[in-house]
C-alpha positions in Angstrom: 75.1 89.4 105.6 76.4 91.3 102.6 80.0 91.6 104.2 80.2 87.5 104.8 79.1 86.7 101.1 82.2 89.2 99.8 84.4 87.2 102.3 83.2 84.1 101.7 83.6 84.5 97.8 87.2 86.5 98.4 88.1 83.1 100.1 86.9 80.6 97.6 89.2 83.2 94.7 92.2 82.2 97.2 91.5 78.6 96.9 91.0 78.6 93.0 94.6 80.0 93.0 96.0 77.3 94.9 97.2 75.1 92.5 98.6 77.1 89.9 101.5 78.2 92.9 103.5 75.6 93.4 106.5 76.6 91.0 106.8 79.8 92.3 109.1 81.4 94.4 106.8 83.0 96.2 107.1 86.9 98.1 109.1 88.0 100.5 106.8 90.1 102.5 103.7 88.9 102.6 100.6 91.6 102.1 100.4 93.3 105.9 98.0 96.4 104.6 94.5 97.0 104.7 92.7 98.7 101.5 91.6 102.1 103.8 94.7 104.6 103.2 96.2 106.0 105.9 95.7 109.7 105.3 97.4 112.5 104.3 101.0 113.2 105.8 100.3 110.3 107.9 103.1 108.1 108.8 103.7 104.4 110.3 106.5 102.3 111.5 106.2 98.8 111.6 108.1 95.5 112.6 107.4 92.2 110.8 108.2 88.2 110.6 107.2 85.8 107.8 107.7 82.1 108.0 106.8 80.3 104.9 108.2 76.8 103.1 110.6 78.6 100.8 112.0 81.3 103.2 111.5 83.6 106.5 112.0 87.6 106.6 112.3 89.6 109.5 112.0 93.7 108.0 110.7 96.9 109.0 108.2 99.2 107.3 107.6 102.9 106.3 104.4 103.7 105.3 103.3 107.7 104.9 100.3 109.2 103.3 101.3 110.4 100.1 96.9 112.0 99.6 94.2 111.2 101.2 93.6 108.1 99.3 97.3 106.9 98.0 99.9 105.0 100.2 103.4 104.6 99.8 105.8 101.8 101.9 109.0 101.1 102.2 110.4 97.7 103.2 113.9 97.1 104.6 115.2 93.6 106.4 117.1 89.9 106.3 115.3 87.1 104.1 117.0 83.9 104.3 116.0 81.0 101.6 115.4 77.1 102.6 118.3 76.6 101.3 121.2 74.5 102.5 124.3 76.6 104.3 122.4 79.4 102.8 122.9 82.6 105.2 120.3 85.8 105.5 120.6 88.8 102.9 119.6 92.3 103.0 115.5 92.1 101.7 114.3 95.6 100.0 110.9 96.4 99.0 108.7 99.1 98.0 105.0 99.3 96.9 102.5 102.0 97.1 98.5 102.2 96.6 95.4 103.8 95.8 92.5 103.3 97.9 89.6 103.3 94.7 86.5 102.7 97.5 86.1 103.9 100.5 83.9 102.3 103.3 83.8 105.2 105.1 82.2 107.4 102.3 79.2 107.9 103.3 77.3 109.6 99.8 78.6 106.1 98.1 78.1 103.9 101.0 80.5 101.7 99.8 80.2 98.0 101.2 84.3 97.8 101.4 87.3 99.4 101.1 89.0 98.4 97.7 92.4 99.3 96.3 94.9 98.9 93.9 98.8 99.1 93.9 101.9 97.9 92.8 105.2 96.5 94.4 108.7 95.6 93.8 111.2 92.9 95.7 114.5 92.3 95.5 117.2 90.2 97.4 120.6 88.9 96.7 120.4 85.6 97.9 123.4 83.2 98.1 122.3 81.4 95.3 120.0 83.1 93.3 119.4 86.6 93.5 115.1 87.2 93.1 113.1 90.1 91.9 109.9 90.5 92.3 107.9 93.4 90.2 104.0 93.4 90.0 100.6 94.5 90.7 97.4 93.9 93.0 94.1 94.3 94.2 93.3 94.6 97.9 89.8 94.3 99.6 88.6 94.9 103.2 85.9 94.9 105.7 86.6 97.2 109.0 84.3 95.5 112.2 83.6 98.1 114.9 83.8 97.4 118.2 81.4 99.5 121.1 85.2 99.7 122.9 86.3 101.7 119.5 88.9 98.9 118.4 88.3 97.3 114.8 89.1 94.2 113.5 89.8 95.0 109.8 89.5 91.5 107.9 91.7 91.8 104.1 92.6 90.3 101.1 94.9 90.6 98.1 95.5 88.6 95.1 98.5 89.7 93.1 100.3 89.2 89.8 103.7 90.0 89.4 107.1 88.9 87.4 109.3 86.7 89.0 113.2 86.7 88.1 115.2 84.1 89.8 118.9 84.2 88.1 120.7 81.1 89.4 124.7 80.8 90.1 124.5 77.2 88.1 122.1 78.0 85.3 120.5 80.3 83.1 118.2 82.9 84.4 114.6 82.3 83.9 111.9 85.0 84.3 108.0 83.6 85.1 104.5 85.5 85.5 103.4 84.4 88.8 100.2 84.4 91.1 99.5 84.8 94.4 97.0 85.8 97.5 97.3 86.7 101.0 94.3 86.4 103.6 94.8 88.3 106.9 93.3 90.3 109.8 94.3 93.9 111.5 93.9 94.7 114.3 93.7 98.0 115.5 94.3 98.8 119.2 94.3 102.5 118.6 94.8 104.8 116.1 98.2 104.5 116.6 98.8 101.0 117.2 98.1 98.3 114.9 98.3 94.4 115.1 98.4 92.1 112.2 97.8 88.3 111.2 98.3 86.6 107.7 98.5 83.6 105.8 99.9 83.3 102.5 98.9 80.7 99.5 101.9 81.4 97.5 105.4 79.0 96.3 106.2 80.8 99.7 103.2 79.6 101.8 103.5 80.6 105.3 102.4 83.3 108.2 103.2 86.8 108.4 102.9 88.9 111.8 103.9 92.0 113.1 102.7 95.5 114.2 102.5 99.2 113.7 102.8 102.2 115.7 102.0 105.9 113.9 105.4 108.5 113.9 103.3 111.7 112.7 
């Protein structure tokens, strides 16, 4: 009962930033992370596709477990804008984060997982080159199942600086807003599914998957 009133309020948050999104540009890569850190020396690969309104990214991820409870990624692919004749450009991204709860703990008995990070975008689009620089705040809920598999429910809400430097105007730098609502699922330890949905100027869907390297 206690983990369906956090989620319940986590989703009404998402709505109340709904309107204040329009005029934004919107991410790149959506969220695609739990709160729970990997693990020390642990490293992932992973393979992802976003689809929103303003533009769609294929890219692949790095993650490795800097400590036990901090994360870093690295993000390399194509993003191409909603733009027209516009053609795909190189995407790159990093972010990293610190896991500040943890579920698992059981002398806190923590009712989720809760982080904090920060990220950075970037990609040279045809038009207008964007940056992205900012900060967030993830939350999740891992569901057991009797098989061993968990379905790890997640949210973030983020806040970031948007630069978007046009080819036929000035450029024009914003404070922006945004949150992602999603669902891992994890096969095994060493594979990993994922769903998202992102309210954002670049609404859209995010999937992909992970397998562990180390």
């Amino acid at each position: 009962m206690r983990k369906n009133i956090i989620l319940a309020a986590l989703f009404m948050l998402a709505i109340s930033f709904t309107p204040a999104l329009a005029d934004s540009g919107g991410l790149f890569t959506g969220n695609l992370t739990t709160a729970d850190a990997v693990g020390t020396g642990v490293g992932y690969f992973g393979g992802f596709v976003g689809f929103g309104d303003n533009m769609s990214t294929v890219y692949g991820t790095f993650t490795y477990g800097m400590a036990e409870y901090t994360d870093i990624r690295f993000k390399l692919g194509f993003s191409d804008i909603d733009y027209h004749d516009s053609d795909p450009k190189i995407m790159l991204g990093f972010d990293f984060k610190y896991e500040i709860m943890d579920y698992d703990d059981t002398l806190h008995k923590n009712p989720f997982d809760f982080a904090a990070g920060a990220f950075l975008e970037y990609a040279d689009y045809d038009y207008s080159p964007m940056l992205e620089f900012g900060g967030n705040l993830i939350g999740s809920i891992p569901y057991r199942f009797k098989s061993g598999q968990k379905l790890i429910p997640y949210a973030r809400i983020n806040v970031r600086m948007e630069r978007i430097d046009p080819e036929w105007g000035d450029a024009n730098t914003d404070f922006e807003a945004g949150m992602n609502l999603g669902a891992k699922f994890e096969m095994t330890t060493d594979f990993n599914l994922y769903g998202e949905f992102e309210l954002d100027g670049n609404t859209g869907i995010y999937l992909g998957l992970e397998v562990r390297a180390f």
